[in-house]
N, C-alpha and C positions, 0 to 999 in steps of 0.2 A: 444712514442708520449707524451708530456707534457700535461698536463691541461691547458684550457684553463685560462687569467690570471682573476682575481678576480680584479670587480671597485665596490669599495664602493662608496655613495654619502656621501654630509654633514652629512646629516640626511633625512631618505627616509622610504617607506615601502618594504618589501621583502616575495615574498612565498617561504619559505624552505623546501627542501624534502630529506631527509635520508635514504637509505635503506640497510637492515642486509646483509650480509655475503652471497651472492647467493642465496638471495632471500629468506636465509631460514626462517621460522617462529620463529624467537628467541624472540619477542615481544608479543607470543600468547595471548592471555587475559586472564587471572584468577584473583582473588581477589589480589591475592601476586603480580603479576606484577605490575597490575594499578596502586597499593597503592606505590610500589616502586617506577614508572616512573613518578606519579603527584608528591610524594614529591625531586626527580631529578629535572623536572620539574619546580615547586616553589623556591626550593632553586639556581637553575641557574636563576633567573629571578632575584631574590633577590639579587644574588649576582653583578647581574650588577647595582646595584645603580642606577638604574635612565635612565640609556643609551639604555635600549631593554623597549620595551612594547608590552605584548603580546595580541592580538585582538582573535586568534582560534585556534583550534590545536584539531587532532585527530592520533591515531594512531593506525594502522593495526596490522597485525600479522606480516609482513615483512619489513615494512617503517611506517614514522612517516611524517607530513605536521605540519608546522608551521606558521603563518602570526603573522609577528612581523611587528615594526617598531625598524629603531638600526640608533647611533648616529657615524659617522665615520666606523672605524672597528670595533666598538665594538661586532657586529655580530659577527666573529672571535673568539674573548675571548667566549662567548659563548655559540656558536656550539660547541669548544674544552673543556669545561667543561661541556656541556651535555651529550655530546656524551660518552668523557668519565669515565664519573661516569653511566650512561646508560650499556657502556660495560661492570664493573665491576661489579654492584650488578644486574641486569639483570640475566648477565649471568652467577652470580652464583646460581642467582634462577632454571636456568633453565639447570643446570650442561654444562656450555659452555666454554671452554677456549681460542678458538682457536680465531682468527679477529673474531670480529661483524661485523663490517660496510665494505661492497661492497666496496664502493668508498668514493671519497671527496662529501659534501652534495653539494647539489645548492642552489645558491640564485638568487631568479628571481625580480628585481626592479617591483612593483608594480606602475604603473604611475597615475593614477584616479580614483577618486570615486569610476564608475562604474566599475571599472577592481579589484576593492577593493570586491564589496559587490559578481562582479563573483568569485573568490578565497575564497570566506566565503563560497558561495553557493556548489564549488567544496568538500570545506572539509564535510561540511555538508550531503554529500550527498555520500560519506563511507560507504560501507557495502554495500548501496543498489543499487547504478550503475552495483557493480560487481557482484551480485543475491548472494550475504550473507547471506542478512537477506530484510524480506521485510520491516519493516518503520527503520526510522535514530536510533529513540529511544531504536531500538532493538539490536545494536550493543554493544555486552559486550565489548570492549576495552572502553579503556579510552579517551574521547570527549570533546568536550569543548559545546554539546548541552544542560546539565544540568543546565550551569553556563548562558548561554544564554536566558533560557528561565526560571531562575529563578537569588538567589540571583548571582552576578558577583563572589565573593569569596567562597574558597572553601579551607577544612582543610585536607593535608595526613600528613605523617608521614616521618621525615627525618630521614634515617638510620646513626649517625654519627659515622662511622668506628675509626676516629680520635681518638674519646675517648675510644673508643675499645681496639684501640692499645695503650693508654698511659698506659690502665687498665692490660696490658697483665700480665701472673707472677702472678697475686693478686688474694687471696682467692675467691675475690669477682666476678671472673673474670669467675671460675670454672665452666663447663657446661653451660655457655650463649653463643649462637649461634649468629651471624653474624645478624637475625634481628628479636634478641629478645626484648622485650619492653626496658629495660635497655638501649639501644641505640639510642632509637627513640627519636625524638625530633619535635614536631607539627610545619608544617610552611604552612601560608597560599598563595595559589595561586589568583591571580586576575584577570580578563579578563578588559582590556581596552577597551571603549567604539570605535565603528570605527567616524572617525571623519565626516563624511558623515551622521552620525546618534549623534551624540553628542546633537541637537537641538529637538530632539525627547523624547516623554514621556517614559516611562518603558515600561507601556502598548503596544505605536504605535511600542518600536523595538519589544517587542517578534510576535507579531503580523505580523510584517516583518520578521522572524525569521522564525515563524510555516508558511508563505507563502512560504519562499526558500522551506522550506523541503515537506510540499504537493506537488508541483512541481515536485521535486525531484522522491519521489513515483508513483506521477501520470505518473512519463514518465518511470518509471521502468515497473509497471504494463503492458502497451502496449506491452511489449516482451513478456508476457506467459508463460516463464520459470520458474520453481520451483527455489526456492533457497534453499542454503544449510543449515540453519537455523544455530539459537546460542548455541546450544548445541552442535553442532557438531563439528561451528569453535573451540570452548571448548577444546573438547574433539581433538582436531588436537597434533601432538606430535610437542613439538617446533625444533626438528631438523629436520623436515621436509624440504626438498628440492622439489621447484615447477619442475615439468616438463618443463612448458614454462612458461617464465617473459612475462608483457606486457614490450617493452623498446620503446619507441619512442624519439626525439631528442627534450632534455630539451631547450626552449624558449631562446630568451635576456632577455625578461623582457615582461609582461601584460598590456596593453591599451586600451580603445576602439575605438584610431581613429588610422588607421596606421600612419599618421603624426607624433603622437609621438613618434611610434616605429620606424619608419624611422630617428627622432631626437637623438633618444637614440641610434640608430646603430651608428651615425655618432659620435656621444659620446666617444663612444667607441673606437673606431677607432683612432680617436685622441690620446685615454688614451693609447692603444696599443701600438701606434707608441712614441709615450711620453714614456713609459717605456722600448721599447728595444734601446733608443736610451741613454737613463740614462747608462743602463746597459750594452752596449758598454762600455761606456765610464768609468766605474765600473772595468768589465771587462780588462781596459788596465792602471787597476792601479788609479784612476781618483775617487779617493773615497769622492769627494766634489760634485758627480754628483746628481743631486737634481731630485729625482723620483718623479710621480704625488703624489698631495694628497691619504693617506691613502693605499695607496702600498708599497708593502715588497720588499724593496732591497732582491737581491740573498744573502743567509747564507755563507759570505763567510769572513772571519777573514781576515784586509788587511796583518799582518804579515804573514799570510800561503802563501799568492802570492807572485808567482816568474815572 
């Protein structure tokens, strides 16, 4: 069965959700990972020139959330250059070779404000929904709540391999490891303001910020269940394999009035039927067939068809 197709808008907000290779914990949290996965992180943002803005982001031990805004496809470029460099130094931190990522990620259209500030409050509240750890702050992966409730910017460390390997052969080259400071290179990360709060002081957002996350806690607390604290998620081994995944049936897209998800289905629908009928016509040779905005004709070279 195919995947469902991918509709980008002009320019939109999206919640993106990622997860490892069966769930397994190849993402665990340590000092080496974070430091690795904010400067992925940063320099994927960077490298989009202008076209992604990142608003939150937190990551697990087995998946990752993002709330961006992306211009066209640019979401696409990337996810494919996060992910990617994600899998390879990642997983050489953590002696991995095989696939990282389960699946294709999602991206769920973000439609309003209020469906914006629920998706911050969702990531926000990481670690302690699932009895982790008891407050947000406690959560050793890497967050986007520092940057929130203090400066927006923030410095890791890019490991560039490139110059690694132009270096290969060279004296200089001799006993330096994959992410020894020789390689690193500082780039900063930045959180975009959500535009629902752009009219606000510093002050009023952290203020709106430590409210989601009280919240958060306060509705953790009413279950009475121990959590597993942060030493332990620590101390978890990253090829861990969960017993059971939670999986339920990712969204179209976030709203708060059905109207507009009812809008955006019909959207869709349209875009749907708009692209298998391109690709008919594709399909029977008809390579002048004009697909919606920002959809990927099928990989198919017209000289290879017969």
């Amino acid at each position: 069965m195919g995947w469902p197709l991918r509709m980008f808008q002009e320019e939109g907000y999206y919640f993106v959700t990622s997860r490892c290779f069966q769930g397994r914990l190849l993402l665990r949290p340590s000092a080496e990972v974070n430091e690795v996965v904010g400067g992925v992180l940063a320099r994927a943002v960077q490298q989009s020139a202008g076209t992604i803005r990142l608003y939150a982001f937190t990551f697990a031990s087995n998946h990752f959330h993002l709330l961006v805004w992306a211009r066209g496809a640019a979401l696409a470029g990337f996810m494919q250059y996060l992910r990617a460099n994600l899998s390879k130094k990642v997983g050489k931190l953590v002696d991995w070779s095989g696939g990282f990522w389960e699946r294709r990620y999602s991206a769920e259209p973000v439609l309003d404000d209020t469906a914006l500030e629920g998706r911050l409050r969702y990531v926000l509240a990481h670690g302690v929904k699932e009895g982790l750890v008891e407050r947000s702050a406690e959560w050793p992966g890497l967050t986007c709540l520092p940057q929130l409730l203090g400066p927006a910017r923030r410095v890791f460390q890019w490991f560039n391999w490139t110059k690694r390997w132009s270096k290969r052969g060279s004296e200089d080259m001799a006993g330096e490891g994959r992410f020894a400071q020789e390689w690193a290179e500082p780039v900063e990360l930045e959180l975009t303001r959500l535009p629902c709060w752009e009219r606000l002081k510093e002050e009023q957002r952290q203020r709106a910020v430590r409210g989601m996350v009280e919240q958060v806690e306060a509705k953790a607390r009413t279950r009475g269940t121990p959590v597993l604290g942060a030493r332990a998620v620590k101390a978890q081994h990253p090829h861990t394999r969960p017993e059971h995944l939670k999986r339920s049936p990712r969204p179209l897209g976030h709203a708060s009035t059905r109207q507009a998800l009812k809008e955006l289905r019909e959207q869709y629908r349209a875009f749907v039927a708009a692209f298998r009928e391109a690709a008919a016509r594709w399909s029977r040779g008809d390579f002048l067939a004009c697909f919606p905005p920002f959809a990927f004709p099928p990989r198919v070279a017209p000289a290879q068809v017969r």
